[in-house]
C-alpha positions in Angstrom: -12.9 -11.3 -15.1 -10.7 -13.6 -13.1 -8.2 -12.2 -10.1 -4.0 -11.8 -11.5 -1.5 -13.2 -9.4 0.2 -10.2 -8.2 3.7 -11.1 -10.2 1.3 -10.7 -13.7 0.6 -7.3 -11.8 3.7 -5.9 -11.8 4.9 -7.0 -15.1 4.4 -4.2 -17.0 4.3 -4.1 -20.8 6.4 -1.7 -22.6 4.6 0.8 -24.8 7.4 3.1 -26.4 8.1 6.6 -25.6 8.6 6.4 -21.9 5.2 4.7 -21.6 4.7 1.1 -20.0 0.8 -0.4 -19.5 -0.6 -2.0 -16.6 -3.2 -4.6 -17.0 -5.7 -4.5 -13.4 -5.8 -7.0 -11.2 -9.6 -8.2 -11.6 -10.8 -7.3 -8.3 -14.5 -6.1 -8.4 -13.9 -3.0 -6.4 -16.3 -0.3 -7.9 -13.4 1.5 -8.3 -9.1 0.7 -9.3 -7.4 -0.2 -6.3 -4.9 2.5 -5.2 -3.0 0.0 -4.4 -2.4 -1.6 -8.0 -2.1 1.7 -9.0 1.2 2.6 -6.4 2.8 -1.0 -7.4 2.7 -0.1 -11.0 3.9 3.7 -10.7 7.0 2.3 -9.2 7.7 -0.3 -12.0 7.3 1.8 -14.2 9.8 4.4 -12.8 12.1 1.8 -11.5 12.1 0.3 -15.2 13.8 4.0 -16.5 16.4 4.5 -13.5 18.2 1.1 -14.1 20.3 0.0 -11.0 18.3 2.7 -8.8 15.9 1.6 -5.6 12.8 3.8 -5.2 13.9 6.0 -2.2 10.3 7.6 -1.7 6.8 7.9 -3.6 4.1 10.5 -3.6 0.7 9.5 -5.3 -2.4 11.9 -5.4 -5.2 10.4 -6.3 -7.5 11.9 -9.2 -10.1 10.0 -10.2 -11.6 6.7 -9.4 -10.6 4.8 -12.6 -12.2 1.5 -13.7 -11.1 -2.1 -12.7 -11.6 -3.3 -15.5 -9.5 -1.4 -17.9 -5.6 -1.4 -18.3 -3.8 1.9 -17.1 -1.2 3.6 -19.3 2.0 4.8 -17.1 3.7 7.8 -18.9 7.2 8.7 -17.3 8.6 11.8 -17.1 12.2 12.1 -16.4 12.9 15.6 -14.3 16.1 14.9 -13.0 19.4 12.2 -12.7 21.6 13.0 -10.4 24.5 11.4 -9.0 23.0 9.1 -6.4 19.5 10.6 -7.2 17.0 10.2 -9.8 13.0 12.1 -9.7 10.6 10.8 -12.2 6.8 12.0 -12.5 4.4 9.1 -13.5 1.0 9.7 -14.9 -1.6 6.9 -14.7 -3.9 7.2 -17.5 -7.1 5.3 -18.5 -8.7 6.7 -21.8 -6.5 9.5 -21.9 -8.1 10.6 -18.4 -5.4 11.3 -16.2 -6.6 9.0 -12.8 -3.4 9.4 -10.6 0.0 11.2 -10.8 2.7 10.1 -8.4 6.3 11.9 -8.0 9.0 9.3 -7.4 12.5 9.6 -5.9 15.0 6.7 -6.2 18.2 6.1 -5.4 21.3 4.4 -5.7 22.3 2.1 -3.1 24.6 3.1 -0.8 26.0 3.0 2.9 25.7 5.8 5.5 24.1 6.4 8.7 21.8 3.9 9.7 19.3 3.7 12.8 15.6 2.6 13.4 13.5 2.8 16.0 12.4 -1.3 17.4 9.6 -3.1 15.7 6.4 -2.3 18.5 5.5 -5.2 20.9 3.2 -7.3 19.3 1.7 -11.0 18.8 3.7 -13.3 16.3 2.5 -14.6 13.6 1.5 -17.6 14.9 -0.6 -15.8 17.6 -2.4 -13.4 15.5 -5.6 -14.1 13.7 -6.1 -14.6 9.9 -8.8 -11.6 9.2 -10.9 -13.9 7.3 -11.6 -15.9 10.5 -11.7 -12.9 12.3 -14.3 -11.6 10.1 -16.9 -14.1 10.7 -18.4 -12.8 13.6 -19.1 -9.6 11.4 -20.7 -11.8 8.5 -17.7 -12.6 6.6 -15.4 -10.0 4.4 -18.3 -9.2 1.9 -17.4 -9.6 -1.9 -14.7 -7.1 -2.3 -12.6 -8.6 -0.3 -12.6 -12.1 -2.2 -10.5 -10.6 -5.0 -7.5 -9.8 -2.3 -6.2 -13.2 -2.5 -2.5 -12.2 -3.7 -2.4 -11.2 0.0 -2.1 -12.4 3.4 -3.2 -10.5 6.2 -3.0 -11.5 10.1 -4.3 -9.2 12.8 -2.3 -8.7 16.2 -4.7 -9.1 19.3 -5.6 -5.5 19.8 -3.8 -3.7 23.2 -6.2 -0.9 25.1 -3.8 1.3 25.1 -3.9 4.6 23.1 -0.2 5.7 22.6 0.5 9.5 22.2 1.5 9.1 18.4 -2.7 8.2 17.8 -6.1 8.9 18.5 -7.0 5.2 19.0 -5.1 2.1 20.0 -2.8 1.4 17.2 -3.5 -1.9 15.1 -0.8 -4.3 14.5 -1.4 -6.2 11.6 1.1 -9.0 10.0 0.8 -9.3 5.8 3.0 -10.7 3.1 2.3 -11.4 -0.4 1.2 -15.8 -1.0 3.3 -16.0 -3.8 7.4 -16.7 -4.2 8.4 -12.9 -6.2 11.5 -14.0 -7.1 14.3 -11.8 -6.4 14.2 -8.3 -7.8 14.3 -5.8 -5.1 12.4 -3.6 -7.1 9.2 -5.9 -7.5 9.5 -6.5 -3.7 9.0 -2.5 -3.5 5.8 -2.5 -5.6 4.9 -5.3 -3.9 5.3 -3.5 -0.5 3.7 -0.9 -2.2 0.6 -2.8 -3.3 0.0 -4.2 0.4 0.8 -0.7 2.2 -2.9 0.2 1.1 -5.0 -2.6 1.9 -6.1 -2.1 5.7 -5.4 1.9 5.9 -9.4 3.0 6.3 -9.7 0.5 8.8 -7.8 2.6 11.0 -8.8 5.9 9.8 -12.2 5.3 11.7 -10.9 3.6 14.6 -11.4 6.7 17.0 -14.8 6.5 15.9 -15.4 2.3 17.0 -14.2 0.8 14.3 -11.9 -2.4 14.7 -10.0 -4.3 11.9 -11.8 -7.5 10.6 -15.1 -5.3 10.8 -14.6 -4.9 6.5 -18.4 -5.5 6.0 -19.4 -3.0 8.5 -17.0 -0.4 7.3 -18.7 -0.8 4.1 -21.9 -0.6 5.3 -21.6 2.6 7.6 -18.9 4.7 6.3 -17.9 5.5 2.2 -13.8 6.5 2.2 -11.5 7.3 -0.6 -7.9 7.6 -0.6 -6.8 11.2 -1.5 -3.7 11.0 -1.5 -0.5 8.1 -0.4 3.3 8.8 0.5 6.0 5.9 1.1 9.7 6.0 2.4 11.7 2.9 1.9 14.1 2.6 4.3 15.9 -0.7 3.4 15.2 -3.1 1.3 13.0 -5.8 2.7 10.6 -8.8 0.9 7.0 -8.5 0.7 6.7 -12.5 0.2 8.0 -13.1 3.8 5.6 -11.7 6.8 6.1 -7.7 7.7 4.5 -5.9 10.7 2.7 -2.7 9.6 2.1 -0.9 13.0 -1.1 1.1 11.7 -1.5 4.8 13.8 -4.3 7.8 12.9 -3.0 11.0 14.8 -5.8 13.3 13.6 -8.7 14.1 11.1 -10.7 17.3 10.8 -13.4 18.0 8.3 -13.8 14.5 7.2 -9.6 14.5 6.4 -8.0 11.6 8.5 -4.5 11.0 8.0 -3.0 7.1 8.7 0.5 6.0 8.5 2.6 2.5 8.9 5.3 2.1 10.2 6.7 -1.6 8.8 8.8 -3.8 10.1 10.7 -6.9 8.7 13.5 -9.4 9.9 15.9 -8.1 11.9 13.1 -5.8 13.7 14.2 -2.8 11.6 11.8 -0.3 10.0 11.8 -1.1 6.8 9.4 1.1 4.9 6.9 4.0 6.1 3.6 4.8 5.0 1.1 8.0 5.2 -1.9 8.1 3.6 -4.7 11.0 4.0 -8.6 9.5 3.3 -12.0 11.7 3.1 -14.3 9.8 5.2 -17.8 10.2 5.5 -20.8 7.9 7.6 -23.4 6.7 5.8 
């Protein structure tokens, strides 16, 4: 099964009844990518609140679900409100419910506005493509091969541990390698998609862990997602280069909860992300 660009992703087939499928993206995970899974609950609501932006997204993850199967996206409408819209999306592979996400979106308008400044960090230029950087841990291993829709520089790691996480934060530079188009929405699943790609890196970092170490991470310690949340602050395009500042400020019983704050051009947050993983070493 050969890898989809990520715009074949995101395009969504209609399927009557509320209902839209998802074909996967032909990475040879052993299970579906969260991530795929996020990027196509927001199409799918976005595609029944024309002219709304998603404002924020809850997913809990259910079950693994298979990579090689497409995933049906049933939406429920709960509410349309003025400026509001909530929409519950099940993902569903042979009638087995494998995620459910709650969706909030919105529609645009102005009102306060502040963010906090993008962190202190290498450029672009001056960070290091993780493939490279993954050579001195024997390369990315197989899994990795199939992330090629993506981009991903890492940030020269600082020693400092700030007070908002248990380990140094990593800074880590990704945009999508492919030209989206212009559809704000698409750019949100996009952002979406990427926001879960380099999270359990960071949820063993107290423990010695450092990005670009994926082969070791696979080797020493199994993770799932349990669950993913993401605010959307401003709109913002996943083909052009966005810092995720990645932070893990606690775990307990095998529980550890990462988050992102991102940040795109001018260096305003543009998007948050949370995510809680069960982590356990080999």
């Amino acid at each position: 099964m050969s890898v989809a660009s990520l715009g074949s992703i995101l395009d969504l087939s209609a399927a009557g009844d509320g209902a839209w499928i998802g074909h996967a993206d032909g990475i040879a995970l052993p299970q579906l990518y969260g991530g795929q899974l996020v990027a196509q609950s927001i199409m799918a609501a976005g595609h029944s609140a024309a002219g709304r932006l998603v404002d924020s997204l809850h997913t809990t993850f259910l079950r693994p679900g298979r990579s090689d199967l497409p995933v049906r996206f049933q939406v429920e409408h709960l509410r349309d409100g003025r400026q509001f819209s909530t929409r519950v999306v099940d993902a569903l592979q042979d009638d087995r419910l494998v995620c459910r996400s709650t969706i909030s979106l919105m529609e645009p308008r102005e009102g306060v506005a502040h963010s906090r400044r993008r962190p202190v960090s290498a450029s672009v230029e001056d960070s290091i493509e993780l493939r490279e950087l993954a050579g001195a841990d024997g390369g990315l291993g197989e899994y990795w091969e199939g992330f090629s829709a993506v981009e991903v520089r890492i940030s020269p790691e600082s020693d400092e541990t700030p007070l908002h996480s248990a380990a140094p934060v990593q800074n880590i530079w990704m945009r999508v390698a492919e030209d989206l188009g212009d559809d704000p929405l698409v750019h949100q699943a996009a952002i979406g998609y990427v926001s879960d790609l380099m999270l359990m890196s960071m949820a063993v970092a107290p423990h010695g862990h450092r990005a670009g170490q994926e082969r070791s991470l696979g080797e020493r310690w199994t993770a799932v997602s349990l669950d993913h949340g993401l605010w959307f602050h401003q709109p913002a395009r996943a083909d052009e280069w966005l810092l995720f500042e990645h932070a893990t400020p606690t775990a307990h019983a095998g529980r550890s909860l990462v988050e992102a704050a991102v940040f795109g051009e001018p260096e305003s947050q543009v998007c948050h992300v949370v995510q809680e993983a069960l982590v356990r070493e080999n």
